[in-house]
N, C-alpha and C positions, 0 to 999 in steps of 0.2 A: 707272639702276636698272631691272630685269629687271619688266615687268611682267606681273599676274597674270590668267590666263584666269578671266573670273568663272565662278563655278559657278552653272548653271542647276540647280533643284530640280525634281524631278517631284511634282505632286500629289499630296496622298494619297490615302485610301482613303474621309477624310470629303468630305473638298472634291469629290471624284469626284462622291461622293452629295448634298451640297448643290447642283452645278452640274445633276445629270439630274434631284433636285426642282424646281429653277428652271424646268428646262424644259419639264416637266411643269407646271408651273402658268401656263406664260405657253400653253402647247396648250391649257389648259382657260378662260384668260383668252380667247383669239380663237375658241374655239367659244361663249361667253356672250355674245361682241360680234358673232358672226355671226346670233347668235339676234336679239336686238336687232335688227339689220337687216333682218329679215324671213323668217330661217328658223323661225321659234317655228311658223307657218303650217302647213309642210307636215311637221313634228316632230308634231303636235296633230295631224295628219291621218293619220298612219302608224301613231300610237298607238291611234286611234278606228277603223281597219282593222283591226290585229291582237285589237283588246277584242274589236269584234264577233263574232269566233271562239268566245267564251265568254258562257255565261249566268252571271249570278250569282243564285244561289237563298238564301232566306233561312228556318232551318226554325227555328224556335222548340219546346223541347220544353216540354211542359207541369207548370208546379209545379216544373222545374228551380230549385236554388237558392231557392226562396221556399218551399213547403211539400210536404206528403205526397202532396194531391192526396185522392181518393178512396182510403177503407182497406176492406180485406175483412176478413173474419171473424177469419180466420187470419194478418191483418198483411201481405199482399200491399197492396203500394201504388201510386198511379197514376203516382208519379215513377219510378217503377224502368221501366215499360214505356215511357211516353213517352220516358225519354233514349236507352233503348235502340234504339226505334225509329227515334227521330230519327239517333242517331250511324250505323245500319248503311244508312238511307235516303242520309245525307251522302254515307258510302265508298260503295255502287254510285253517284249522281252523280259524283262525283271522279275517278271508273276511265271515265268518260264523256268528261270533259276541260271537266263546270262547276268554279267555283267556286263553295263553299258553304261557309254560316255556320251553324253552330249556338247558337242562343242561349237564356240561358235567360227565363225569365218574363217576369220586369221590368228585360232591359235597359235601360241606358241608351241604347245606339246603336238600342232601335229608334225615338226621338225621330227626324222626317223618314227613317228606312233607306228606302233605296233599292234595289230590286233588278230583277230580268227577273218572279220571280214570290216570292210568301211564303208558306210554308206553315205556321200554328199545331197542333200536337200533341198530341194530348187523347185520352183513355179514358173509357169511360162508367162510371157506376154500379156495383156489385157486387151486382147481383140478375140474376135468372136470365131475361136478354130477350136477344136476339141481334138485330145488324146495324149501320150504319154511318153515319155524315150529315156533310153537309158541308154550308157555310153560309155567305156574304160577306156586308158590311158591307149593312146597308138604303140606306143613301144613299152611293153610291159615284161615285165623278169619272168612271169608266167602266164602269157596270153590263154592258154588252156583253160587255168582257174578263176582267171577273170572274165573267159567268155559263157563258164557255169554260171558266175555272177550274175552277168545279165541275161542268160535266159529263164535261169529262175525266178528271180523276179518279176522279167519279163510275165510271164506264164503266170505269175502268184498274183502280179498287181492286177494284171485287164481280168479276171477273175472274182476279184474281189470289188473292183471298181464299176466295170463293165465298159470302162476304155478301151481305147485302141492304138495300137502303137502308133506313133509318127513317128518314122524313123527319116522319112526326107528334110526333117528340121532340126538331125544332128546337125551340130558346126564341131569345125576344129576346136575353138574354142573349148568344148565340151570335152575333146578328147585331150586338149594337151589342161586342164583346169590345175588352177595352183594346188589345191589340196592332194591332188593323186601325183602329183611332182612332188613333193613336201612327204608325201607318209614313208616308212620303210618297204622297200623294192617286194621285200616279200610278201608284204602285206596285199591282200586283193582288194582291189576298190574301183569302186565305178559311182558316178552320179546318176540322178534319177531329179525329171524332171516333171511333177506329178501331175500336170495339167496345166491348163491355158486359164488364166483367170477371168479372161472373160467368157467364152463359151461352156470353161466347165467350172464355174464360177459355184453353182451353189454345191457343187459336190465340198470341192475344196471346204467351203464356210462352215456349209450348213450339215455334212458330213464326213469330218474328217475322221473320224473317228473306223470306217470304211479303206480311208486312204492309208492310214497308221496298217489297219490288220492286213492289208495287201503287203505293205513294205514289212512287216515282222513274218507274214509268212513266207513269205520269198527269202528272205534271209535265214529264216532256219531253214529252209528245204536246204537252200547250198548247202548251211552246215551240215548237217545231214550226208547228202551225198558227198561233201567234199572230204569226211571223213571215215568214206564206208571206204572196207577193204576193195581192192584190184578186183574183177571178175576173173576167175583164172578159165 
């Protein structure tokens, strides 16, 4: 009897694709087991390289998501400016190359948030006074780097704005504010309370955009010096 050449089958097109999954899971299985052996080390170490490239900024706008905030006459409200300010503040940080959070009120993440610096977002009053104030926690983990906070700023915003400080309409309130209770101890933060809305009324509306590049310079300058070496 004439015997038959068996026929060999080619793979198909699934089996193709189940075999280069396979392979692909066992390449990702011996980089898990290299980890393990002691690459986790310098993985953690490449990644804490390329972070330190970026700041993470943390801007809170004010009465976002929770209320109106201060009203004027006319129904102008203190949420409309604060988000505004905060989102055009974000985008020139961003076009910098931080990362940055806009959040509103009463996040949740600001429970322990963590960042390089924090900035809360707030408008004054609706009566006719003009200028600016900013103000960190009374008892802070490192009064030092919160009070570079506010004078950078300080210095970056009447600069850019052409305001003037009010510093005799801190209140308490300002210093003990839920958010700078709520962020992590180490983190630096101070609110900034960018005008009166009625006396500097068209700055706010009609140029915020002014008020934004005050607040993103002031905050990179901290960073800045807050990460330049000790003078010896």
């Amino acid at each position: 009897m004439r015997r038959r050449t068996p026929v060999v089958q080619q793979p198909g097109p699934l089996k193709k694709l189940s075999r280069a999954l396979a392979l692909a899971v066992c390449l990702v299985l011996g980089v898990v087991l290299l980890v393990g052996l002691g690459e986790a080390a310098s993985i953690q170490s490449l990644r804490g390289v390329l972070g330190a490239r970026q700041a993470t900024i943390g801007l809170l706008a004010g009465h976002w998501q929770s209320d109106s905030g201060a009203v004027c006459a006319d129904g102008l409200q203190e949420v409309e400016i604060t988000l505004e300010v905060a989102r055009r503040t974000a985008d020139l940080l961003r076009r910098q190359g931080y990362q940055v959070q806009v959040l509103p009120e009463y996040a949740p993440q600001l429970d322990g948030f963590r960042a390089e610096a924090f900035l809360a977002i707030h408008a004054d009053s609706c009566v006719e006074m003009s200028g600016f104030k900013i103000a960190r926690m009374t008892q802070a983990q490192d009064p030092a780097r919160e009070e570079l906070l506010v004078a950078t700023l300080g210095r970056a915003y009447a600069e850019a704005t052409g305001l003037q400080p009010h510093p005799n309409t801190i209140t308490e309130d300002m210093r003990q504010y839920h958010a700078l209770r709520r962020i992590a101890p180490e983190t630096p933060g101070a609110i900034i309370e960018i005008g009166f809305m009625g006396g500097d009324r068209y700055l706010l509306t009609q140029e915020p955009e002014r008020v934004a590049v005050g607040i993103a310079n002031g905050l990179t300058a901290f960073l800045r010096q807050a990460s330049a070496p000790p003078a010896e």
